[in-house]
N, CA, C and O atoms as a GROMACS GRO file, in nm:
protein
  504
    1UNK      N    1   8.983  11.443  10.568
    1UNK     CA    2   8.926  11.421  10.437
    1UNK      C    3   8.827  11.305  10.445
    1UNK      O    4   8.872  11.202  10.496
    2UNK      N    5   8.674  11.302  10.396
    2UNK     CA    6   8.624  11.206  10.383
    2UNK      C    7   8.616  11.077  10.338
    2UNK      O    8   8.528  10.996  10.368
    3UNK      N    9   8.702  11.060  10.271
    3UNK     CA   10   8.804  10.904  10.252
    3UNK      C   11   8.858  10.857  10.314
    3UNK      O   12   8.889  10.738  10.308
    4UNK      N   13   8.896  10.956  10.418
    4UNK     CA   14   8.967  10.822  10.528
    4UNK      C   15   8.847  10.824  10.643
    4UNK      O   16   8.878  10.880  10.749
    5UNK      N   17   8.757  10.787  10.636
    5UNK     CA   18   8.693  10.768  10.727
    5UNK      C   19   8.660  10.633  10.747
    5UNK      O   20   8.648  10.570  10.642
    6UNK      N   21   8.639  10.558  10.874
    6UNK     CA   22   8.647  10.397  10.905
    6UNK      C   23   8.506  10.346  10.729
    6UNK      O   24   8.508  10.274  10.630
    7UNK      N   25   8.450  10.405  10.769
    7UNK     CA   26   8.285  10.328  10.664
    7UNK      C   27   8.362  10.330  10.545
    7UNK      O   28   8.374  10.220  10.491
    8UNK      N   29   8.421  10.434  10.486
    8UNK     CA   30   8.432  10.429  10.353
    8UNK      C   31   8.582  10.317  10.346
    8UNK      O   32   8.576  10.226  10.263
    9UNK      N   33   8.682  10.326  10.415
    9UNK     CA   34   8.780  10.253  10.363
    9UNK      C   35   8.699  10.084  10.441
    9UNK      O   36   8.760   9.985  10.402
   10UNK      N   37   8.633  10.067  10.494
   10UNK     CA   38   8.601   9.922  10.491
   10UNK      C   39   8.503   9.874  10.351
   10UNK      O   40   8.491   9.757  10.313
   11UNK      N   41   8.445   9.985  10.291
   11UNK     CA   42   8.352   9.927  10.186
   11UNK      C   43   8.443   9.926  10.097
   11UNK      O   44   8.418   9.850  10.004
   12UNK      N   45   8.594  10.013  10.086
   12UNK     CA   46   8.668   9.971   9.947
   12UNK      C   47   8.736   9.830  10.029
   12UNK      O   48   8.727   9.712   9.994
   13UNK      N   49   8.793   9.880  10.128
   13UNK     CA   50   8.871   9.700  10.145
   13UNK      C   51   8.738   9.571  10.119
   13UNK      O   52   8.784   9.463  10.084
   14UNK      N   53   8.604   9.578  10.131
   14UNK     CA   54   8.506   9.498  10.128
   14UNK      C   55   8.535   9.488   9.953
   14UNK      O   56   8.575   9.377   9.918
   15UNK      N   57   8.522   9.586   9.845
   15UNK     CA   58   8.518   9.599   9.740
   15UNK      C   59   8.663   9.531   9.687
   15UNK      O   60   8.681   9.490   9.572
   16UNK      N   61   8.739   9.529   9.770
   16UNK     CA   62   8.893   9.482   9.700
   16UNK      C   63   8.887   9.311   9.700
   16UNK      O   64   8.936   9.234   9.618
   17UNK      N   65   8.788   9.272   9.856
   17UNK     CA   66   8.767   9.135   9.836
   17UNK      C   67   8.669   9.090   9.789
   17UNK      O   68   8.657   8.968   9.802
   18UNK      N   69   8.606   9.132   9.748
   18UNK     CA   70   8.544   9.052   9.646
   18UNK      C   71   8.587   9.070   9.521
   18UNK      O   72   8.508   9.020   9.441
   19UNK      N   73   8.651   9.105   9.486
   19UNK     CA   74   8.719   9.117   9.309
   19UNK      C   75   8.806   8.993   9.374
   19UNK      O   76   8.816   8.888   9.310
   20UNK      N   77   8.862   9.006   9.488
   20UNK     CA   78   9.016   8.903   9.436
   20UNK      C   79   8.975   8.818   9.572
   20UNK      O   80   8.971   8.859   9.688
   21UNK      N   81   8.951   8.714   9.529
   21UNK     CA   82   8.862   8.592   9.562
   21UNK      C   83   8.953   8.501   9.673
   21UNK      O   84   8.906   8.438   9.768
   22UNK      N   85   9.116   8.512   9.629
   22UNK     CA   86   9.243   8.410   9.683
   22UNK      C   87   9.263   8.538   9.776
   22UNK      O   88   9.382   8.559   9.800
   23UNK      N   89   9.193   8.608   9.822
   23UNK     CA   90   9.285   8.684   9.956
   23UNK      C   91   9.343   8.566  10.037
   23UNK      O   92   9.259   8.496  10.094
   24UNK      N   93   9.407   8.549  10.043
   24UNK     CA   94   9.487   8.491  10.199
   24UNK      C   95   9.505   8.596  10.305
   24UNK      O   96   9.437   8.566  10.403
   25UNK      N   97   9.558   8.684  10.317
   25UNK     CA   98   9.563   8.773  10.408
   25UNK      C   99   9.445   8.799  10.463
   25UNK      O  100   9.338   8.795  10.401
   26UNK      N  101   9.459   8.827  10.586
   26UNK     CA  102   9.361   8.906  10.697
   26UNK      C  103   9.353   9.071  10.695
   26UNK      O  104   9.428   9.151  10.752
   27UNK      N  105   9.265   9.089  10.631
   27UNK     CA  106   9.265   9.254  10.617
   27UNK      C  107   9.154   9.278  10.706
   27UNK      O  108   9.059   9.200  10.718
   28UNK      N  109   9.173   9.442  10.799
   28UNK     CA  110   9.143   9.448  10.838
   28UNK      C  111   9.109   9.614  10.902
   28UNK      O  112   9.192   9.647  10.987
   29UNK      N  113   9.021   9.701  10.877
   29UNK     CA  114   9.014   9.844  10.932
   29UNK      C  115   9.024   9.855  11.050
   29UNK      O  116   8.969   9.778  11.128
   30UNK      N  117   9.109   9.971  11.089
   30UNK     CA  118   9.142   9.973  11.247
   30UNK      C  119   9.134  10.133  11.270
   30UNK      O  120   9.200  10.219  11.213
   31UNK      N  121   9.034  10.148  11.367
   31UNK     CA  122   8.990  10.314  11.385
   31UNK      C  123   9.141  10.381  11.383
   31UNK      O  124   9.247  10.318  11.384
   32UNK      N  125   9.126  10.521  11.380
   32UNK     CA  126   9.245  10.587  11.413
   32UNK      C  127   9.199  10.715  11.437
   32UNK      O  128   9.136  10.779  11.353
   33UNK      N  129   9.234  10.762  11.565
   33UNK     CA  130   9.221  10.886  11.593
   33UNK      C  131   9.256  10.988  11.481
   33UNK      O  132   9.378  11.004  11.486
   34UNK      N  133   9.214  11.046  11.407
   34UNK     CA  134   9.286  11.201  11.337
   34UNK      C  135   9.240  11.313  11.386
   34UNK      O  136   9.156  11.333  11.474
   35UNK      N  137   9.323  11.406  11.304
   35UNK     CA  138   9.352  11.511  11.403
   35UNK      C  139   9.168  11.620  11.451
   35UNK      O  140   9.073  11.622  11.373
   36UNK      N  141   9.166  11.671  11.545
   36UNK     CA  142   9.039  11.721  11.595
   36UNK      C  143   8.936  11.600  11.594
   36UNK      O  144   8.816  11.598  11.568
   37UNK      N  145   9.010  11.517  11.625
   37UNK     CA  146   8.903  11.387  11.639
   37UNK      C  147   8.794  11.349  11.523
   37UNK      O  148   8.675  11.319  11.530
   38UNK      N  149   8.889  11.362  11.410
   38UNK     CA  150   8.830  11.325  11.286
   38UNK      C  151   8.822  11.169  11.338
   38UNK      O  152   8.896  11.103  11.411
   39UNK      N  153   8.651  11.126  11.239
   39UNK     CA  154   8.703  10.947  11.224
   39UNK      C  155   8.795  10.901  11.145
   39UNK      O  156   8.760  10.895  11.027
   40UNK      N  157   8.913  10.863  11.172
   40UNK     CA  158   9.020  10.774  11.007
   40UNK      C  159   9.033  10.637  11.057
   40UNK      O  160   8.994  10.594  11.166
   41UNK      N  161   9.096  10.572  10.959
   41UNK     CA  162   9.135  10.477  10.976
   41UNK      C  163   9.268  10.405  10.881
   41UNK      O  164   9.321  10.464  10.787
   42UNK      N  165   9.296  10.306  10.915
   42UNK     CA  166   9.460  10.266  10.861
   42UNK      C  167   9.359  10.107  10.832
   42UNK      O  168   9.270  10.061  10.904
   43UNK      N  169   9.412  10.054  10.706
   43UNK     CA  170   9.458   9.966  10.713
   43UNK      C  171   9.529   9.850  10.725
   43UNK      O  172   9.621   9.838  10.645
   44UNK      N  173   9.510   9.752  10.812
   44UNK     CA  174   9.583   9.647  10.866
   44UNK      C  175   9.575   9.539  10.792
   44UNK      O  176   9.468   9.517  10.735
   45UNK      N  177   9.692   9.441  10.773
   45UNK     CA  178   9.698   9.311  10.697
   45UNK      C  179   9.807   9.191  10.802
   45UNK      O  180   9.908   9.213  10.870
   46UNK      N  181   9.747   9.094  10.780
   46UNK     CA  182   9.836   8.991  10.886
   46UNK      C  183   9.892   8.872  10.779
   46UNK      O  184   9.806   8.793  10.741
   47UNK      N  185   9.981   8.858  10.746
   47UNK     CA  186  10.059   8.756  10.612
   47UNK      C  187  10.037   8.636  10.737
   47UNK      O  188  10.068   8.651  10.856
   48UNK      N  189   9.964   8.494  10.664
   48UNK     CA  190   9.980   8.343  10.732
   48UNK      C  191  10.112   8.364  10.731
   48UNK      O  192  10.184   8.411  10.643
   49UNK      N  193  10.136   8.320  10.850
   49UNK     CA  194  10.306   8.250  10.904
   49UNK      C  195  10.406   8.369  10.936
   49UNK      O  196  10.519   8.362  10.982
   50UNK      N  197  10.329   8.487  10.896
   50UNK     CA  198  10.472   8.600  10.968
   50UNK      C  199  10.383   8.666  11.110
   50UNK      O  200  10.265   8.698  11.115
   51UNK      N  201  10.453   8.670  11.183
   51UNK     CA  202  10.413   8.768  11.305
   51UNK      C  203  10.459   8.926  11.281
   51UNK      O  204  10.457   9.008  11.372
   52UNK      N  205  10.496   8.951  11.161
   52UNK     CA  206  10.489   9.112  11.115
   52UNK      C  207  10.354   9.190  11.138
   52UNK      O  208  10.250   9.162  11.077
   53UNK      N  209  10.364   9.277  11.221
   53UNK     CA  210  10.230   9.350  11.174
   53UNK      C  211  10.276   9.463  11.065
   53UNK      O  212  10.385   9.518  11.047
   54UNK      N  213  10.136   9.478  10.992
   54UNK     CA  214  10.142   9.521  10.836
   54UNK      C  215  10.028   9.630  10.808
   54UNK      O  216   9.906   9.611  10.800
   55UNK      N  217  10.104   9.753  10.795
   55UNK     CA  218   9.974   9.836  10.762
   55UNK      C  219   9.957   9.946  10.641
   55UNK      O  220  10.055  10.000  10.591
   56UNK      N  221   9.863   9.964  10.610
   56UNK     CA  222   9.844  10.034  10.509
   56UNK      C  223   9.765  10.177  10.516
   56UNK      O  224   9.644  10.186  10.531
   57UNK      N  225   9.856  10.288  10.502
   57UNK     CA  226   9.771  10.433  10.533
   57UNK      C  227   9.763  10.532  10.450
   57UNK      O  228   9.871  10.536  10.391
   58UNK      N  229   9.689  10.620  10.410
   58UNK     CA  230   9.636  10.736  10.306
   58UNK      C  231   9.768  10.811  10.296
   58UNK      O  232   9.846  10.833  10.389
   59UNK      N  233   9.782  10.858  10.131
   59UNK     CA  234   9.898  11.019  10.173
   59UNK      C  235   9.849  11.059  10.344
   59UNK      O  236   9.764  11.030  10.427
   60UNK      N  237   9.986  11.156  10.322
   60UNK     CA  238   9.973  11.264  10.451
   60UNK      C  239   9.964  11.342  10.356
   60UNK      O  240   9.974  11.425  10.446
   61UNK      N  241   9.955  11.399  10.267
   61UNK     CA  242   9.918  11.520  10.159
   61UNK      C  243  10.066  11.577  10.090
   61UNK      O  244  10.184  11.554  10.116
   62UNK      N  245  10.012  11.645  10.012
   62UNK     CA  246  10.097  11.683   9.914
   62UNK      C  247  10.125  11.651   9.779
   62UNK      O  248  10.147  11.530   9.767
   63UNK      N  249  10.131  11.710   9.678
   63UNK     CA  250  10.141  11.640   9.546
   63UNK      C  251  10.242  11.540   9.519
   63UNK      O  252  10.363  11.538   9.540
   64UNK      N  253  10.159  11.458   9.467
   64UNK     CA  254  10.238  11.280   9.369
   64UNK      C  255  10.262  11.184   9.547
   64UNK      O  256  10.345  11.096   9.571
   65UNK      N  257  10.141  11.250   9.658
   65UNK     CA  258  10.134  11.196   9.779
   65UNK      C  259  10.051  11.033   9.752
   65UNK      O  260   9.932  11.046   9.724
   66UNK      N  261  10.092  10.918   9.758
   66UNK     CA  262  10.054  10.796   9.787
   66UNK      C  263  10.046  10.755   9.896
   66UNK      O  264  10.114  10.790   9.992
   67UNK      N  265   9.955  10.669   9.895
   67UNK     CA  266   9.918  10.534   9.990
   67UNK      C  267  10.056  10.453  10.003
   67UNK      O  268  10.122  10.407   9.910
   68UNK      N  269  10.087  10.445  10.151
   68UNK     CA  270  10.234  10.364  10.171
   68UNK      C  271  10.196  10.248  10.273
   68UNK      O  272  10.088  10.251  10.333
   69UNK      N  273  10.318  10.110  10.294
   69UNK     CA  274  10.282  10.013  10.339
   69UNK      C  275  10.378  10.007  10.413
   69UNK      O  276  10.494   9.999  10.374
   70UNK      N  277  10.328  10.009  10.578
   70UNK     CA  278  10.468  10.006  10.679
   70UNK      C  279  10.460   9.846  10.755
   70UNK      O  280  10.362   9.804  10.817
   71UNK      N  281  10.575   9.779  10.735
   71UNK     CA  282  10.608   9.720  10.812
   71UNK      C  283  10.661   9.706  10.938
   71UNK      O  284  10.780   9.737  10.943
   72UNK      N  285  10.602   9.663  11.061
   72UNK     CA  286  10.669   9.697  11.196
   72UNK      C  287  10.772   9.580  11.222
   72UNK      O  288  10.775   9.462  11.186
   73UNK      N  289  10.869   9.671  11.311
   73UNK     CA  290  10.981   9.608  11.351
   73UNK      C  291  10.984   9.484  11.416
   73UNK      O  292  10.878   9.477  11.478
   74UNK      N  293  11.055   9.375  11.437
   74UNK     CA  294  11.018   9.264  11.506
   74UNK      C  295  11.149   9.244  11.597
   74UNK      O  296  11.264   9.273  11.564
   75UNK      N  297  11.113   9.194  11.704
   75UNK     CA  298  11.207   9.205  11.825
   75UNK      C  299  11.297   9.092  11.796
   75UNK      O  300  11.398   9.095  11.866
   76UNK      N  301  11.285   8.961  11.686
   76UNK     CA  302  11.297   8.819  11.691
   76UNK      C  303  11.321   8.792  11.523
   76UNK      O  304  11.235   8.802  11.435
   77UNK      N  305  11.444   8.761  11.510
   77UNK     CA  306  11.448   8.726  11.359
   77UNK      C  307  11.357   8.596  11.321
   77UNK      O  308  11.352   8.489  11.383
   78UNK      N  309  11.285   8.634  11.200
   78UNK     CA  310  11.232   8.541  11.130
   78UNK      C  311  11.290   8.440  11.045
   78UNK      O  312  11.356   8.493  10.956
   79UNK      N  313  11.288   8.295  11.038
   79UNK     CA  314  11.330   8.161  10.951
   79UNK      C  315  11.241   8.071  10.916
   79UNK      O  316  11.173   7.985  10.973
   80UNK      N  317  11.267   8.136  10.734
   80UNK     CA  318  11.207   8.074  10.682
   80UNK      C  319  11.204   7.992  10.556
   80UNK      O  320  11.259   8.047  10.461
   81UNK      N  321  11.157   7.881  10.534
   81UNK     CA  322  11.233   7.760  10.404
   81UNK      C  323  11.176   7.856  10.262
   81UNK      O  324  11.124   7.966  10.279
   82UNK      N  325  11.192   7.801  10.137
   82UNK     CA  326  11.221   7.857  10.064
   82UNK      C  327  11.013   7.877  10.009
   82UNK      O  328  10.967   7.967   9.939
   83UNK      N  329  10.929   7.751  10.076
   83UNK     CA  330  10.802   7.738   9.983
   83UNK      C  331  10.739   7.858  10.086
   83UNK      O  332  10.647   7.930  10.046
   84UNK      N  333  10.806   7.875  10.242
   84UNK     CA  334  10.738   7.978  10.305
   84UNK      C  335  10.742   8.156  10.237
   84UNK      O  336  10.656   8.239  10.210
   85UNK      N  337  10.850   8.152  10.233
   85UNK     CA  338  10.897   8.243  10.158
   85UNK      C  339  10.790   8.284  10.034
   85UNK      O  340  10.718   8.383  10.031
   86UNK      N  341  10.800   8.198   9.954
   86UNK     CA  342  10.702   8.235   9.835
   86UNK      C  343  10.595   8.234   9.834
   86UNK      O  344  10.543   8.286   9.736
   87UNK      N  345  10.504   8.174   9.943
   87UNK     CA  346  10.420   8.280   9.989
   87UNK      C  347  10.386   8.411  10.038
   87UNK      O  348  10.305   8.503  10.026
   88UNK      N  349  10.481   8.375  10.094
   88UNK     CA  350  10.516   8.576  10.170
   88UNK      C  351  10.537   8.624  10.070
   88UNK      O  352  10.484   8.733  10.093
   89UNK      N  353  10.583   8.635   9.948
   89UNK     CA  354  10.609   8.689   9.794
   89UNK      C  355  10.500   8.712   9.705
   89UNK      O  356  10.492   8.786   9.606
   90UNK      N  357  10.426   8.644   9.750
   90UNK     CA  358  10.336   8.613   9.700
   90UNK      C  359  10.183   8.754   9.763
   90UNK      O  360  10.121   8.839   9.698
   91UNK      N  361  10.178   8.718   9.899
   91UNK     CA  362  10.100   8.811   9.927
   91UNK      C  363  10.162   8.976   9.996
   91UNK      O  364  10.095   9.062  10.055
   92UNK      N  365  10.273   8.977   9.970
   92UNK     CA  366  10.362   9.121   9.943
   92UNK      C  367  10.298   9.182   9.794
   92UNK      O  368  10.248   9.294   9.787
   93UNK      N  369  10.308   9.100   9.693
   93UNK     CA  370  10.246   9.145   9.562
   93UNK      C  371  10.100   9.162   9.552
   93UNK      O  372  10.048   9.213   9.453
   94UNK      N  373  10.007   9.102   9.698
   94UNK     CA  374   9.858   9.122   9.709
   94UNK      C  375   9.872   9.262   9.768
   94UNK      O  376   9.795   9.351   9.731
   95UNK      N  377   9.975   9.285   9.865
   95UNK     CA  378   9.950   9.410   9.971
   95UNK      C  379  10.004   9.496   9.841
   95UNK      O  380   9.965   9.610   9.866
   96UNK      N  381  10.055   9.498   9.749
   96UNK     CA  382  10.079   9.621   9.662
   96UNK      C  383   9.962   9.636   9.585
   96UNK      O  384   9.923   9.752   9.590
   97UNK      N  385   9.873   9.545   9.497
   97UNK     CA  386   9.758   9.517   9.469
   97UNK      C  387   9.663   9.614   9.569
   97UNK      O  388   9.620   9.715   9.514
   98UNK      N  389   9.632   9.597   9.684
   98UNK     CA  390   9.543   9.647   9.792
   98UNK      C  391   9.588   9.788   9.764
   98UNK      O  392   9.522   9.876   9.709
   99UNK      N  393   9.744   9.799   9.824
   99UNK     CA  394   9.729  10.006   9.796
   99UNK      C  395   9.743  10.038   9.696
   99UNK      O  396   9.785  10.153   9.707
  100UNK      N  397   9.735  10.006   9.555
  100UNK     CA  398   9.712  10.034   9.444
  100UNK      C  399   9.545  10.080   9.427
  100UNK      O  400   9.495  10.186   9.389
  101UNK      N  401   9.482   9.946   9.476
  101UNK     CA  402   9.344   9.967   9.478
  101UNK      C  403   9.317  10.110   9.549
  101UNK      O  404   9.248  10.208   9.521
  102UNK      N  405   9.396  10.079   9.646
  102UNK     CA  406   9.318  10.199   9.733
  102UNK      C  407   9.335  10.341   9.708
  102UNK      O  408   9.263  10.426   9.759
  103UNK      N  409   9.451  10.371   9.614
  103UNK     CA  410   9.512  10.483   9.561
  103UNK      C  411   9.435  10.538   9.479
  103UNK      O  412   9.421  10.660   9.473
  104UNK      N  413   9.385  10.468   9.416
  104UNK     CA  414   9.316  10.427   9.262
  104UNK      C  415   9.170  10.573   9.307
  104UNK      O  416   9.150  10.690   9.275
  105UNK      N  417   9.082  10.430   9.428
  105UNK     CA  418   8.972  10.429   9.473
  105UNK      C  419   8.964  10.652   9.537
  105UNK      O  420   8.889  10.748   9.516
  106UNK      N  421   9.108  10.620   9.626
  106UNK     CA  422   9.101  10.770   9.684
  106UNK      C  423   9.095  10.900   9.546
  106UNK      O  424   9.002  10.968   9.502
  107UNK      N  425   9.223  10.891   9.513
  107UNK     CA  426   9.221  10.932   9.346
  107UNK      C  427   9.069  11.020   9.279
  107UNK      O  428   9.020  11.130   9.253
  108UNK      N  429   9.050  10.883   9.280
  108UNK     CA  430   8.844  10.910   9.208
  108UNK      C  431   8.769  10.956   9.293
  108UNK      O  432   8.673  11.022   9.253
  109UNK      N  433   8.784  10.940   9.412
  109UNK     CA  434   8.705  11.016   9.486
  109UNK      C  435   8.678  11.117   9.536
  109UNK      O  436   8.579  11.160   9.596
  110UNK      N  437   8.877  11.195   9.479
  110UNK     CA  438   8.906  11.336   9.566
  110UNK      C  439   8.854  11.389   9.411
  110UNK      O  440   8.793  11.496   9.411
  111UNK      N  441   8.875  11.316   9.272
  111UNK     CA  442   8.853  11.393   9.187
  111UNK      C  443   8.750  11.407   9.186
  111UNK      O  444   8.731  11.518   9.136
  112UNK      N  445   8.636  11.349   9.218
  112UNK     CA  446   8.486  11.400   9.222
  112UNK      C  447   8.443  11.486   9.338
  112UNK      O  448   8.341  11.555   9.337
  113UNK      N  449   8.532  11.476   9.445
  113UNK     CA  450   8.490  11.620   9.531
  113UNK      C  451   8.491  11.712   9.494
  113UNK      O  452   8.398  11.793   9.495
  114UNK      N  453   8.665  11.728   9.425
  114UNK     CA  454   8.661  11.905   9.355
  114UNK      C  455   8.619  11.862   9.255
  114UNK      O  456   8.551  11.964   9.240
  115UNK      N  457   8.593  11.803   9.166
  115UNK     CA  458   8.482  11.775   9.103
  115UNK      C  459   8.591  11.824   8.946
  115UNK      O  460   8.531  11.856   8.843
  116UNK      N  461   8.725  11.824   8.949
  116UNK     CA  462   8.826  11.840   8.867
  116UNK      C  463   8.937  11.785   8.892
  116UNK      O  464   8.914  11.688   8.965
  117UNK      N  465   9.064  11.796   8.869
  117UNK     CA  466   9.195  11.762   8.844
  117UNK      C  467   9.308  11.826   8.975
  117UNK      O  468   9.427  11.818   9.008
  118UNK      N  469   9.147  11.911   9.029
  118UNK     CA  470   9.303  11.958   9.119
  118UNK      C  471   9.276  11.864   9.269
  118UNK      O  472   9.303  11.931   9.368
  119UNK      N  473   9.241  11.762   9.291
  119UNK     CA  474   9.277  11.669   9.370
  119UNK      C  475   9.397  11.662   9.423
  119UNK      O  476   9.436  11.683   9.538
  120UNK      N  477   9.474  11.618   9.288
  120UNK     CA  478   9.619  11.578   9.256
  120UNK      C  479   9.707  11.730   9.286
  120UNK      O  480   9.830  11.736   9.284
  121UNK      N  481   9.640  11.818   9.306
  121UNK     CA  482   9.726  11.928   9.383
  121UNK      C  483   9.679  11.997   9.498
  121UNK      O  484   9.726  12.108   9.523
  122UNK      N  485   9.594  11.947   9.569
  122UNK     CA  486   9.524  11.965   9.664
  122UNK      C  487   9.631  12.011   9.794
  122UNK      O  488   9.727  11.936   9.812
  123UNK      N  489   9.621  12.103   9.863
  123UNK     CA  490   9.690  12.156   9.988
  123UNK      C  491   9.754  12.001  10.096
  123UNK      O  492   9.659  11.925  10.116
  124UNK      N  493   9.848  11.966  10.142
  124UNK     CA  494   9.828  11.859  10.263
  124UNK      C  495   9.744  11.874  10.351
  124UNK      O  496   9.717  11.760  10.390
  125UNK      N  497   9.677  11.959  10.416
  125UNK     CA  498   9.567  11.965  10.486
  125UNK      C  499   9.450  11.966  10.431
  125UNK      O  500   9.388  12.067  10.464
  126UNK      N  501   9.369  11.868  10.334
  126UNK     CA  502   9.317  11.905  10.228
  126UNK      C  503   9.209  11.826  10.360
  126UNK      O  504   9.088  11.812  10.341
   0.00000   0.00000   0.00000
């Protein structure tokens, strides 16, 4: 699908920072092979002070299909005081912000392909 292609999701992540000015996070587009060697891409986010890597990727299709945020596993428990913490709380509620945006952004964009409502029921291989 032409939304996930590297250009377009860097001009919405470009478009997400400049509305919200306090990013702290490191966002960041990261190619991704799709399938028949489509261009896609995932978004990546790095929280100051966690060594979590953090990413953010398109439905896989299907209706009431969203944008989801995976956290990877860490080999090493994390400790942390209570003001660290609320930062990390803090930009957990930015990374929901971001795939909201981006839900939003895909949304409008599939609805102007079909150029109607059936976006939102569009095949998973759409």
């Amino acid at each position: 699908m032409p939304f996930r292609t590297i250009t377009t999701l860097q001009l919405w992540v470009d478009e997400f920072a400049q509305r919200n000015h306090a990013v702290v996070s490191r966002i960041r587009v990261i190619p991704q092979d799709g399938s028949d060697g489509a261009d896609t891409g995932l978004v990546g986010v790095r929280i100051p002070d966690s060594p979590t890597e953090i990413y953010i990727e398109p439905p896989t299709g299907g209706v009431g299909s969203e944008w989801s945020i995976t956290f990877e596993p860490r080999e090493e428990p994390v400790r942390l005081g209570a003001r660290a913490v609320r930062k990390i709380a803090g930009e957990v509620a930015f990374l929901a912000e971001l795939c909201d945006f981006l839900q939003t952004k895909s949304d409008a964009f599939l609805a102007e392909y079909y150029g109607d409502d059936r976006a939102m029921n569009a095949p998973p291989d759409r």
